[in-house]
C-alpha positions as a LaTeX table, in Angstrom:
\begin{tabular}{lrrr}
\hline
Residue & $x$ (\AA) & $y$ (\AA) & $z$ (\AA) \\
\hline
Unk1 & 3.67 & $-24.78$ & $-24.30$ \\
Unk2 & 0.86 & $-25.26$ & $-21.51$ \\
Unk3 & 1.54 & $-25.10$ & $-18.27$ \\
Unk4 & 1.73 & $-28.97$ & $-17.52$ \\
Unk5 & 4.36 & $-29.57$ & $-20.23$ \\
Unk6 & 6.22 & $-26.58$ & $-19.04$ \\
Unk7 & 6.47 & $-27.99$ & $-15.94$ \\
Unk8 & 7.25 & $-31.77$ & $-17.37$ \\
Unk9 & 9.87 & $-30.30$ & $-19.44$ \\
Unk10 & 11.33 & $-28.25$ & $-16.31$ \\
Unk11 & 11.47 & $-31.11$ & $-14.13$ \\
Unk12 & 13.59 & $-32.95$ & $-16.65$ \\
Unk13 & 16.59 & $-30.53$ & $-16.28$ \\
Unk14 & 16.92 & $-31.73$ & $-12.51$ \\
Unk15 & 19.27 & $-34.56$ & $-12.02$ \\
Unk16 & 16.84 & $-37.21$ & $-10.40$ \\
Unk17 & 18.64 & $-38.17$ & $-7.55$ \\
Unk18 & 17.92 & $-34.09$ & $-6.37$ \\
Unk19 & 16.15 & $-33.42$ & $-3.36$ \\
Unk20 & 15.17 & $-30.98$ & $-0.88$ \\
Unk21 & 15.67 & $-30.87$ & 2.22 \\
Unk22 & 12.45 & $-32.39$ & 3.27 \\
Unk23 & 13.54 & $-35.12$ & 0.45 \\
Unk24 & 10.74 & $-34.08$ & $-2.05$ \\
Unk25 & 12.08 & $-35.48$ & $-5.19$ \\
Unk26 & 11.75 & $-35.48$ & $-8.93$ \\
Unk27 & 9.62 & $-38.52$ & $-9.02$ \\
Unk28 & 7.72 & $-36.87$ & $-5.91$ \\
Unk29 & 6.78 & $-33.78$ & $-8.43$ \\
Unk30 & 5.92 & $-35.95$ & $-11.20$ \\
Unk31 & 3.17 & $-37.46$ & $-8.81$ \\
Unk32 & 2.21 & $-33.36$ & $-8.07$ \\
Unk33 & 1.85 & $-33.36$ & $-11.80$ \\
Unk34 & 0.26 & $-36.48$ & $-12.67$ \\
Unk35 & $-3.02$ & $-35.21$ & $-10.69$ \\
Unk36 & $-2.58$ & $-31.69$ & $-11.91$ \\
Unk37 & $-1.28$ & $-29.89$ & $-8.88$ \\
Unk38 & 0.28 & $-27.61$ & $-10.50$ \\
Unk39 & 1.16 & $-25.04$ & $-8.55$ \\
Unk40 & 2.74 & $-27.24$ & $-5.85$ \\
Unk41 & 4.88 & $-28.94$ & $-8.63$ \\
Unk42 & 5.70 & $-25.60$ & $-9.81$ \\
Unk43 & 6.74 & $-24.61$ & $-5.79$ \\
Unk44 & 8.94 & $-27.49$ & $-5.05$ \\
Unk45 & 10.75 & $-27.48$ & $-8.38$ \\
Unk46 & 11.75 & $-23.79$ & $-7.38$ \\
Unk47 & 13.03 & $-25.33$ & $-4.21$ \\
Unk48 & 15.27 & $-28.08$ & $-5.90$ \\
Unk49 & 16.41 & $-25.41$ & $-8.16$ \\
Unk50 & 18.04 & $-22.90$ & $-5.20$ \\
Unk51 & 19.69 & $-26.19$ & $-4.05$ \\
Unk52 & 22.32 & $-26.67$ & $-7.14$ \\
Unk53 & 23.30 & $-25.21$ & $-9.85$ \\
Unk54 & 20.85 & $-25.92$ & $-12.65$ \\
Unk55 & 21.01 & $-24.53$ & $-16.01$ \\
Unk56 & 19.49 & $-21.09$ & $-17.43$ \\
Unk57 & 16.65 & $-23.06$ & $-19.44$ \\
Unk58 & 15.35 & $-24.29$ & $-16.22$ \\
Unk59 & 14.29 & $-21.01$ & $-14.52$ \\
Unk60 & 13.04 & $-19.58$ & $-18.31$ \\
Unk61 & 10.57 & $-22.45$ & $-18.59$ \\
Unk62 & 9.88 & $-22.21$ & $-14.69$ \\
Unk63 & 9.14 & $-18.34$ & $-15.39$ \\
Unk64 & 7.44 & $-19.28$ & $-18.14$ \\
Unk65 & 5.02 & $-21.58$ & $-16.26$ \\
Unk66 & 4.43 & $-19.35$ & $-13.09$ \\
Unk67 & 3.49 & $-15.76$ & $-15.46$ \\
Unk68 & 1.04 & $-18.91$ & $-17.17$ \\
Unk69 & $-0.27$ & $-19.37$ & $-13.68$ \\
Unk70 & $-0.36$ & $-15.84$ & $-12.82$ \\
Unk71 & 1.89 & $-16.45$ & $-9.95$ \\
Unk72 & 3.70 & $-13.00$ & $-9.75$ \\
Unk73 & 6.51 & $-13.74$ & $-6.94$ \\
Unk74 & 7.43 & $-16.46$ & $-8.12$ \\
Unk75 & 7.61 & $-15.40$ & $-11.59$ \\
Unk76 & 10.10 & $-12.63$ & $-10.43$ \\
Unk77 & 11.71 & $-15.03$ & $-8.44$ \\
Unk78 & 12.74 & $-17.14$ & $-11.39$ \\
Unk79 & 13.53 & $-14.22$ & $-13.69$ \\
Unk80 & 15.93 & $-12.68$ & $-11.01$ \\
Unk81 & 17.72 & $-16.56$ & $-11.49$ \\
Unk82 & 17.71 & $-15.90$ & $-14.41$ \\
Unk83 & 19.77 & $-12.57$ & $-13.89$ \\
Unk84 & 22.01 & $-14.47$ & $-11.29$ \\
Unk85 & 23.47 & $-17.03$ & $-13.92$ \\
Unk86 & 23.49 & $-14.45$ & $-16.58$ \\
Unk87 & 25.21 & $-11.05$ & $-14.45$ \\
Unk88 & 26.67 & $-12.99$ & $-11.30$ \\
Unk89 & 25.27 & $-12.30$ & $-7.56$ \\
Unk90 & 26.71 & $-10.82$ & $-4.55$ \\
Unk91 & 25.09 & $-12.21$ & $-1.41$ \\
Unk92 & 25.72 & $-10.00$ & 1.75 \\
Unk93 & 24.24 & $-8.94$ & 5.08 \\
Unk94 & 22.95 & $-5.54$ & 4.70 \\
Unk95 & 22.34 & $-2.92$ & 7.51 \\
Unk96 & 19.60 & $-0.07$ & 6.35 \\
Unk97 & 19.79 & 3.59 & 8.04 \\
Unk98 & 17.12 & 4.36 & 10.23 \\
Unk99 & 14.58 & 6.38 & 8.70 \\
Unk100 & 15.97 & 9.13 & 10.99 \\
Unk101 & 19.46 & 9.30 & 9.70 \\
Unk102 & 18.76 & 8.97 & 6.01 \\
Unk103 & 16.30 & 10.15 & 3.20 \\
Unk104 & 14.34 & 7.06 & 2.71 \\
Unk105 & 11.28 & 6.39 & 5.49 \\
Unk106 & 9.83 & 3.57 & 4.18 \\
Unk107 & 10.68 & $-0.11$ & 3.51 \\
Unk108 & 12.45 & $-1.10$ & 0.76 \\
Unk109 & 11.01 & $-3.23$ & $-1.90$ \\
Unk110 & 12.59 & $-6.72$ & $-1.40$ \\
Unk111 & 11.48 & $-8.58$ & $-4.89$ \\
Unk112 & 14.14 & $-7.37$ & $-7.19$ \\
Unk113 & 12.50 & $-4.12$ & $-8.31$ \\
Unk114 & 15.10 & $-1.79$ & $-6.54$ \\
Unk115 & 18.40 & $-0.91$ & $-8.46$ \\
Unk116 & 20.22 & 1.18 & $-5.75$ \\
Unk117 & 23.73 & 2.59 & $-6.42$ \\
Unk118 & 26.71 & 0.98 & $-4.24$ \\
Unk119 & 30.20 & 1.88 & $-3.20$ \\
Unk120 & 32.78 & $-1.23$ & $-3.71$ \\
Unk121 & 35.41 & 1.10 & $-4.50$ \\
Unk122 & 35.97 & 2.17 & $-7.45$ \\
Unk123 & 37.25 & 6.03 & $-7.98$ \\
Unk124 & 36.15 & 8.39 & $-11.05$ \\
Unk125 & 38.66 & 9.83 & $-13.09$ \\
Unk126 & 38.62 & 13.04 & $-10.98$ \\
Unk127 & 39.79 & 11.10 & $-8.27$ \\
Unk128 & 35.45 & 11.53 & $-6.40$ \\
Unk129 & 33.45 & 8.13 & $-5.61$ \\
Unk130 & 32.22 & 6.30 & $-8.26$ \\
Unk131 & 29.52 & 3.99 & $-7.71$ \\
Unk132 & 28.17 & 1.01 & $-9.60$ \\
Unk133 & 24.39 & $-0.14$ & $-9.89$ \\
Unk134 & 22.78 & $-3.59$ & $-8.70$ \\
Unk135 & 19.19 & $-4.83$ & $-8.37$ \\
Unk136 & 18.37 & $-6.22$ & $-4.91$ \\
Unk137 & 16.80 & $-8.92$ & $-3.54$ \\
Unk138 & 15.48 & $-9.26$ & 0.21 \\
Unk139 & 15.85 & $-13.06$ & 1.32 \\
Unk140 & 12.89 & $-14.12$ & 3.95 \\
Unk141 & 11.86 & $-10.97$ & 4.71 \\
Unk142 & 9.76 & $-9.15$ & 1.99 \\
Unk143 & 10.37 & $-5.30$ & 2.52 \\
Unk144 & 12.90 & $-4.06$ & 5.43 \\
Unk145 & 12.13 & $-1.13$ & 7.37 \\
Unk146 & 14.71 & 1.66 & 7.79 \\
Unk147 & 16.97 & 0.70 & 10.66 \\
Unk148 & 16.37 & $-3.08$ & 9.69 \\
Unk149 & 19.08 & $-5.71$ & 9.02 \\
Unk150 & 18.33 & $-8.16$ & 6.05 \\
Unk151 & 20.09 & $-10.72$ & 4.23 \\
Unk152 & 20.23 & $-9.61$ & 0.66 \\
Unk153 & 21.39 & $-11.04$ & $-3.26$ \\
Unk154 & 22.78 & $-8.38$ & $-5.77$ \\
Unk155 & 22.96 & $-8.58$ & $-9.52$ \\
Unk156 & 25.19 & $-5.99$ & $-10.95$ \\
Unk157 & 24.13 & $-4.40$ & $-14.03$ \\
Unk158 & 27.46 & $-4.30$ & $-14.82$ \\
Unk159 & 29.68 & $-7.67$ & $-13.63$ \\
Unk160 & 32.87 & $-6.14$ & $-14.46$ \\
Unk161 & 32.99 & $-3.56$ & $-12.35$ \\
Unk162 & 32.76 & $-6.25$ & $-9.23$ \\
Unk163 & 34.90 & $-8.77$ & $-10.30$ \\
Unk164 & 37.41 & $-7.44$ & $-7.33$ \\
Unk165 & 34.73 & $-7.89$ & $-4.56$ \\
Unk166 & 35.31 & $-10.17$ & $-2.35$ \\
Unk167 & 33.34 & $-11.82$ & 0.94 \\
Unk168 & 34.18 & $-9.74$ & 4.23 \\
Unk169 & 34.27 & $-6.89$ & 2.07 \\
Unk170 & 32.24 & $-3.56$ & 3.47 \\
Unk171 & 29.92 & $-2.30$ & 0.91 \\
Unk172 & 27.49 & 1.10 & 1.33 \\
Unk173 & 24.36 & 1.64 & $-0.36$ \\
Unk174 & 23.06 & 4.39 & $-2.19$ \\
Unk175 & 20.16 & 6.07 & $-3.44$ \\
Unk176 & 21.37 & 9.53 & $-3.89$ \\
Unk177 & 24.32 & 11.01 & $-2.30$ \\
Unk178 & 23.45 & 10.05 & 1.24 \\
Unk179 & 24.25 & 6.47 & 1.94 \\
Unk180 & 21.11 & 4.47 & 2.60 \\
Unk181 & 22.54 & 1.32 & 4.33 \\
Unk182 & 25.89 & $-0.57$ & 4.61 \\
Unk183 & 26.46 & $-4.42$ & 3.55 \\
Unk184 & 29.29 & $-6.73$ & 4.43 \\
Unk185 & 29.28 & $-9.01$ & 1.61 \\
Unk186 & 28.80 & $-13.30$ & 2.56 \\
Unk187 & 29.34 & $-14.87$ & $-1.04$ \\
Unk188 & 30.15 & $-14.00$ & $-4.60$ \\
Unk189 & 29.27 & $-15.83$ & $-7.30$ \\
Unk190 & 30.36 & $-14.33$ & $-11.40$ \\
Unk191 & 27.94 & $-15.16$ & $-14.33$ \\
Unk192 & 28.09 & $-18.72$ & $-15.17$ \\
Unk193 & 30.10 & $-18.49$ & $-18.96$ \\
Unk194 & 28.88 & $-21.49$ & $-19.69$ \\
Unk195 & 25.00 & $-21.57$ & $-19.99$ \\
Unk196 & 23.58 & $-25.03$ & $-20.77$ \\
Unk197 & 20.39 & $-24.91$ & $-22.36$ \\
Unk198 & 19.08 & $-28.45$ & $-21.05$ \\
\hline
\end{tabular}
């Protein structure tokens, strides 16, 4: 599909009494569309999307659209949705180490590419720390420098292994023995079992 019937086809999975909060609504992006403004159409349907709860087939296509418009962020923005409805996602409020007190000295990627290890308590069989992996995403603030304080969204690799996290829950971050940062965790939300596919 081209990138205008992506987009058509997106903005059909949105119920059409959606809106943001500046009230932009469905019919409002068809008009985006109608004169080929693509990439606006394309912004604002990401924007009614982090509102509700749409289905997985909505941020493919969007994906789909934005790699067709080379738009990069917002490509991995709709792929790491994708991840969210598929794995689950931990949102929590995470603390880094100053650059002083721990091994990394430079900001951490905040689009999703980081897969940092995390104590949520599990044990080993030898009785040590175990750790489980999740990929990271910074909210509003695109790379945190050590010492920084960020609100951040987790997908585990593995969603079984957090099913017993909870909100209030202290986390600690982790990439390599040292602990790299500490979260307290705001929302959890499992993979969605039932995917829709519009």
């Amino acid at each position: 599909m081209d990138v205008p019937e992506l987009l058509r086809s997106v903005s059909l999975l949105v119920p059409e009494e959606t809106a943001t909060g500046d009230d932009i609504t469905v019919r409002d992006i068809w008009d985006y569309l109608v004169h080929d403004e693509w990439e606006i159409a394309l912004g604002l349907l990401e924007e009614l999307g982090d509102g509700r709860s749409l289905p997985l087939a909505f941020w493919e296509r969007l994906a789909e659209a934005a790699e067709q418009l080379r738009l990069e962020r917002s490509a991995a923005w709709c792929h790491w949705r994708c991840s969210e409805i598929r794995n689950g996602v931990i949102r929590a409020d995470l603390t880094l180490r100053p650059a002083a007190e721990a091994r990394r000295t430079t900001p951490i990627p905040g689009a999703g590419v980081l897969r940092p290890m995390w104590d949520i308590g599990h044990l080993s069989p030898t009785g040590g720390r175990a750790v489980s992996i999740a990929s990271l995403w910074v909210e509003n603030t695109p790379m945190p420098e050590p010492g920084g304080r960020a609100t951040v969204r987790l997908v585990p690799l593995t969603p079984s292994h957090w099913t017993h996290v909870q909100p209030g829950r202290r986390i600690t971050m982790h990439e390599d023995r040292s602990v790299a940062g500490t979260a307290v965790v705001l929302e959890v939300h499992g993979p969605v079992t039932d995917m829709p596919t519009g």
